[in-house]
C-alpha positions as CSV (number, residue, x, y, z in Angstrom):
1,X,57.5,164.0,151.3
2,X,53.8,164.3,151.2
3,X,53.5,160.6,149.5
4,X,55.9,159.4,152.1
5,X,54.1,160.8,155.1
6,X,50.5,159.6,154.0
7,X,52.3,155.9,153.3
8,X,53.6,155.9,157.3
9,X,50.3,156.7,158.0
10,X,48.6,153.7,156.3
11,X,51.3,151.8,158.0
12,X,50.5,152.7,161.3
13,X,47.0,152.0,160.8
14,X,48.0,148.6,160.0
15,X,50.7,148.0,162.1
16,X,49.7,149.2,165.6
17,X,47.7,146.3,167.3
18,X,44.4,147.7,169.1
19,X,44.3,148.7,172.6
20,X,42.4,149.3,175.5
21,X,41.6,152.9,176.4
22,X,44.4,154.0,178.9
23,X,43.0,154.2,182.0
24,X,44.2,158.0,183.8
25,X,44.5,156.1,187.4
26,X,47.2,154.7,186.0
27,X,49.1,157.7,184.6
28,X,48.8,159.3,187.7
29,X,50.2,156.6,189.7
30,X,53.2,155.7,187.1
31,X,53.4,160.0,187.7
32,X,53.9,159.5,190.8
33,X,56.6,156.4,191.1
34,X,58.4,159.2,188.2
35,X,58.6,161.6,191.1
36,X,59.6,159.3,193.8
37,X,62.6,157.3,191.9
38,X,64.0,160.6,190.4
39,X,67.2,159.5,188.4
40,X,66.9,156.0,189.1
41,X,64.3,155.3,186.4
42,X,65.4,152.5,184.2
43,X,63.6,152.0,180.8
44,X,63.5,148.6,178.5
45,X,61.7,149.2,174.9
46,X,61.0,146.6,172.5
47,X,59.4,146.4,168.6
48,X,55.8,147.6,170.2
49,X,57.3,151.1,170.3
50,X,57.8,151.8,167.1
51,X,54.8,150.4,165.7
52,X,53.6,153.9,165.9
53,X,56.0,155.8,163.5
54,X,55.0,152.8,161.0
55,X,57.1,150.0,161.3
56,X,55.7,146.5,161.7
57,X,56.8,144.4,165.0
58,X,56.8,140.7,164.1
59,X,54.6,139.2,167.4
60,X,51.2,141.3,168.1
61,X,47.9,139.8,167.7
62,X,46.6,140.1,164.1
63,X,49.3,142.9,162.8
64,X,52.5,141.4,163.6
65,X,54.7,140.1,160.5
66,X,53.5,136.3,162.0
67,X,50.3,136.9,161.7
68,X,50.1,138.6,158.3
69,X,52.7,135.8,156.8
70,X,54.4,132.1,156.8
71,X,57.6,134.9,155.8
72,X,60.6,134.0,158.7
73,X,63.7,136.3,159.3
74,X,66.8,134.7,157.7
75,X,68.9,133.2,160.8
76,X,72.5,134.0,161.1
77,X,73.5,130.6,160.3
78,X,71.4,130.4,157.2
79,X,73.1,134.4,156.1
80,X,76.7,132.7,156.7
81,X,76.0,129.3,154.7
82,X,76.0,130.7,151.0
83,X,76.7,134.0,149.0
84,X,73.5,133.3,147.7
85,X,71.4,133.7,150.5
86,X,73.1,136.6,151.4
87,X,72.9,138.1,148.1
88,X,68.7,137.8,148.6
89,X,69.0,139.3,152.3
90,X,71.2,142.2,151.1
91,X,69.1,142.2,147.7
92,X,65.9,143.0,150.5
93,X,67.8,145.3,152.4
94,X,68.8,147.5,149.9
95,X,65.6,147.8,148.4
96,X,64.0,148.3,152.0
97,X,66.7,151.3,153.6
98,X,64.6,153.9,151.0
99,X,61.8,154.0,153.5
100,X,63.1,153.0,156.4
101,X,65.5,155.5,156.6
102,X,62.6,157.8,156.8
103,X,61.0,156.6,159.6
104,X,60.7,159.1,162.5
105,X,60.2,158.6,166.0
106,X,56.8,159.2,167.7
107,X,55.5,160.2,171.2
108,X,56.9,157.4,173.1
109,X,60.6,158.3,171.9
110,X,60.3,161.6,172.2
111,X,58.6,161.8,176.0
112,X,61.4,159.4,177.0
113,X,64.1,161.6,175.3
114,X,62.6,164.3,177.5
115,X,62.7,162.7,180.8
116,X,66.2,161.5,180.4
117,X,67.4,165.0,179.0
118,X,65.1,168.2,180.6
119,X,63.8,166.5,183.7
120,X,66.8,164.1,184.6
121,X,64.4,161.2,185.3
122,X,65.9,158.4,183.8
123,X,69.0,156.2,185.0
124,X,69.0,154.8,181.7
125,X,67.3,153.1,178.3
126,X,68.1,149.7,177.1
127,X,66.6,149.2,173.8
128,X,65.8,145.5,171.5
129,X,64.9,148.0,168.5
130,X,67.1,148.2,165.8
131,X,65.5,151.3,164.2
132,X,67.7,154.2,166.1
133,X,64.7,155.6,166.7
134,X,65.5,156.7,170.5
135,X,68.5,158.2,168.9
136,X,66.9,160.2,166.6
137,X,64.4,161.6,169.2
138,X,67.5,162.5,171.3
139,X,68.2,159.7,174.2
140,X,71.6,159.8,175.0
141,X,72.3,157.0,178.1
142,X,71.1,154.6,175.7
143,X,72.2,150.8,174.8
144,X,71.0,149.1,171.5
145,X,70.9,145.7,172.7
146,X,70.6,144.3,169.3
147,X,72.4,146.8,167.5
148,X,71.2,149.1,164.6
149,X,70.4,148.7,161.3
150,X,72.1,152.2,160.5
151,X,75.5,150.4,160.6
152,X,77.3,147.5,158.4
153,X,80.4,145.7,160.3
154,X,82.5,143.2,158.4
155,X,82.5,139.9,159.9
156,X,86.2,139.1,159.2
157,X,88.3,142.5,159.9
158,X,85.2,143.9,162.2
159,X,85.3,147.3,160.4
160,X,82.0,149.5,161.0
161,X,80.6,151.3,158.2
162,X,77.5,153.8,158.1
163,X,74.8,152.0,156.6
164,X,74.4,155.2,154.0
165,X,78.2,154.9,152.8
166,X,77.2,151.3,152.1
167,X,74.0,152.1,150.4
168,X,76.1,154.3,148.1
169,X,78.4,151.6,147.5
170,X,75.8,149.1,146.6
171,X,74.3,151.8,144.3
172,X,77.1,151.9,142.5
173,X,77.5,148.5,141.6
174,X,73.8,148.4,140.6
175,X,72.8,151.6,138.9
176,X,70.4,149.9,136.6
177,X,68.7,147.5,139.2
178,X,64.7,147.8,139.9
179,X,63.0,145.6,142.4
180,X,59.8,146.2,143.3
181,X,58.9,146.4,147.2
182,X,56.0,144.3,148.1
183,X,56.1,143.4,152.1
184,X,57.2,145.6,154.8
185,X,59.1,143.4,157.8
186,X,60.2,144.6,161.2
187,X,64.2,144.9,160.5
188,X,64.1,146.7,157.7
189,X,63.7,144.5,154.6
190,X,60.7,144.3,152.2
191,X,60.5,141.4,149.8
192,X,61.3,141.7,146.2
193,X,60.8,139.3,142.9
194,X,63.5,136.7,142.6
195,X,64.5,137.4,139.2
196,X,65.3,140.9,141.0
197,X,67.4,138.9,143.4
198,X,69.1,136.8,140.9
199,X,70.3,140.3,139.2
200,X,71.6,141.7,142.3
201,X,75.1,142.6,142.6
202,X,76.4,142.9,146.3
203,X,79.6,144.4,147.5
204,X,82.5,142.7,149.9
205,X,84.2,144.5,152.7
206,X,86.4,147.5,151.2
207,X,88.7,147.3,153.6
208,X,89.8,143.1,153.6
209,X,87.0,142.2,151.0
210,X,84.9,140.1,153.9
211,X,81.7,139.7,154.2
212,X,79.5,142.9,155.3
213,X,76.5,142.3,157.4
214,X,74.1,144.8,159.2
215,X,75.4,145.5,162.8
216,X,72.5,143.8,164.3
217,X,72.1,140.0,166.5
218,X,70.2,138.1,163.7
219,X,67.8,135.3,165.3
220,X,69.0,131.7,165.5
């Protein structure tokens, strides 16, 4: 736990673009709009959110996965056109879940959590993460607009799987596979050597034997 709490650490330093100091006049006044919409406080988050519990975003000036890389999410269209394109996304995924699994959510989550569920100040959250994070730290009228990464749905018979019973699955079917994570990206995923890849082993459906993607809107 120790090595995994100093690594989130690094990662925020790295991943949280720099800021101006937060001017109190405005706390007070965003305070007071609080106060005079109690209830009727609607909340959108995006990736900038989470960049403090350690996960990268892919946009923000200089820290962002486009700034750091050429590296591109895979589309959906490019995930449906082959086995073998999926077999490197999954191959990614599977080697990424270890840490992001672990990821926990910071101030932001946690004070929103809080006006939602002691103070009652919040209509409701709509969320374009894909961590869970606002789950974790408790939100409850919440939407994932793009889904979350801790489910796996089968594109044929639509079947929803926890993303852990799938990890076990996969495990399974590759008990002696080692790839070694070398870049962190926004949804989970972390690149790995292609002869890695190339020894992957991913599973089907095990309902219809369809293909399983993560519950989340892919770009393109």
């Amino acid at each position: 736990m120790a090595k995994y709490l100093g690594r989130v650490g690094k990662l925020k330093d790295i991943f949280t673009p720099s800021s101006v100091p937060f001017d109190s006049t405005l706390l007070t006044r965003l305070c007071n709009l609080l106060t005079q919409h109690h209830g009727g406080i609607f909340v959108l988050t995006g990736a900038g959110v989470s960049t403090e519990s350690g996960i990268p975003d892919y946009r923000s000036e200089g820290v962002g996965l486009y700034a750091r890389s050429t590296r591109r999410p895979m589309s959906y269209a490019d995930f449906l056109l082959n086995s073998e394109n999926r077999k490197r996304y999954w191959a990614r995924s599977y080697k990424g879940w270890s840490y992001y699994r672990e990821y926990e959510p910071n101030l932001t989550h946690r004070v929103l959590s809080h006006l939602e569920r002691r103070e009652g100040m919040l209509h409701w959250l709509v969320t374009q993460n894909v961590d869970s994070l606002h789950t974790k730290a408790g939100s409850l009228k919440l939407s994932e607009l793009h889904g979350s990464l801790h489910r796996v749905v089968c594109l044929s018979c639509s079947s929803t799987t926890s993303r852990e019973e799938v990890q076990a699955m996969i495990q399974d079917l590759n008990s002696d596979w080692e790839g070694t994570a070398q870049d962190f990206a926004p949804d989970g995923d972390v690149t790995v050597p292609q002869d890695a890849v190339s020894r992957f082993k991913m599973i089907d459906c095990p309902k219809c034997g369809g293909i399983l993607k993560p519950d989340i809107e892919f770009f393109g």
